[in-house]
N, C-alpha and C positions, 0 to 999 in steps of 0.2 A: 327487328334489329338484326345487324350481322351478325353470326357466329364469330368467335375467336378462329383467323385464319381465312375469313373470307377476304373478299376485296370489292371492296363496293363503290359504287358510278361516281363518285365525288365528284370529279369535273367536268360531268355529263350536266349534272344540277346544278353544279357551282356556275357552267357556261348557259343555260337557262334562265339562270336568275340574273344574270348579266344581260346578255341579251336578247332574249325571250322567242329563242329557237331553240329545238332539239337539235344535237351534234353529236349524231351516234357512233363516228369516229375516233371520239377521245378515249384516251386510254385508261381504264378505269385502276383506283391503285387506291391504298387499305388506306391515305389521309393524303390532303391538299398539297398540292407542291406547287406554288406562286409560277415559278420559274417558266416550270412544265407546262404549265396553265396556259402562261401567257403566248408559250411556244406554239401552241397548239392553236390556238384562239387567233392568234397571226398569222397561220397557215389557215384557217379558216376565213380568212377577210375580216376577222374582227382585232385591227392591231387596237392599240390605246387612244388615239384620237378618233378611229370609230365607234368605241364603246363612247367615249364624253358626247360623241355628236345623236349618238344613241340613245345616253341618258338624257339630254336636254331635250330632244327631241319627244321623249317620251312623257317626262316630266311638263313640258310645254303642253300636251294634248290633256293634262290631267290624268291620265294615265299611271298605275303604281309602276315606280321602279323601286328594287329590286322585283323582274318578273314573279310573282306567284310561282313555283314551282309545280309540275303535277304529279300527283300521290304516285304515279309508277315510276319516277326520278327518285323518288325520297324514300322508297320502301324500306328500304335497310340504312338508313343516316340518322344520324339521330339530327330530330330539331334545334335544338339550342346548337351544336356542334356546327351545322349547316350556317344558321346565323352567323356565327363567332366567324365564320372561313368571311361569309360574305363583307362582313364589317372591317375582316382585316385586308382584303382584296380593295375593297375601297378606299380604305385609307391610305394604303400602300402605293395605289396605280391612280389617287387623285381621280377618282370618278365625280363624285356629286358628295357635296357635301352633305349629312343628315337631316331631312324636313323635320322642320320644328314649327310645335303649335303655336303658332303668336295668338293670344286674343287681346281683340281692342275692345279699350271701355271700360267702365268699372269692372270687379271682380263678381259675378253671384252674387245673389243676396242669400243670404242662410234661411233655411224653411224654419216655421215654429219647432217642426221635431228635429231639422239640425241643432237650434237651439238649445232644446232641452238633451238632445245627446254629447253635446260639450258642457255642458254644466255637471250633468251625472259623474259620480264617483262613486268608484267601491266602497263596504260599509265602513272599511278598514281605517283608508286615505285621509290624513289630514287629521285622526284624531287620537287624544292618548285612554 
């Protein structure tokens, strides 16, 4: 993780996980700035309707989007942090909505020992 006082690649990984190039250009800076991002990312060739054609495109090949980042991007960012930017970037500039797991058909059927693990209670529960 960073020390207090570094400044670390936030929109070098924040623009990878976008669009799943390294852009050694950007300017690295101690948290996310949307603004700056997008400034950059546009001067890059990547405005807003590249990234959508980007995501679909990628998402169509079956392919994940948000890119994977790779461990020398992420070295000093913290994981959940990194998410949180990603999550707000997309909701903000309308990329792709979140994949959600549909299943069709009934639900599971419970094994014997799911069974007997919902019925178990502590020796406590239920008695006086």
């Amino acid at each position: 993780m960073a020390e207090p006082g570094d400044v670390a690649g936030w929109h070098r990984a924040l623009a990878y996980a976008l669009c799943g190039e390294d852009l050694p250009g950007l300017v690295d800076r101690p948290a996310p700035d949307p603004a700056a991002l997008a400034e950059e990312l546009r001067e890059a060739g990547w405005d807003r309707l590249a990234l959508r054609d980007h995501v679909a495109r990628t998402r169509a090949a079956g392919e994940p989007w948000p890119h994977p980042v790779p461990p020398q991007l992420t070295a000093d960012l913290s994981a959940a942090q990194l998410a949180a930017a990603l999550r707000a970037l997309n909701a903000e500039w309308e990329l792709a909505p979140p994949r959600r797991q549909v299943r069709s058909g009934p639900p599971p059927k419970a094994s014997a020992g799911d069974e007997r693990l919902l019925r178990d209670l502590p020796p406590h529960f239920g008695k006086l």
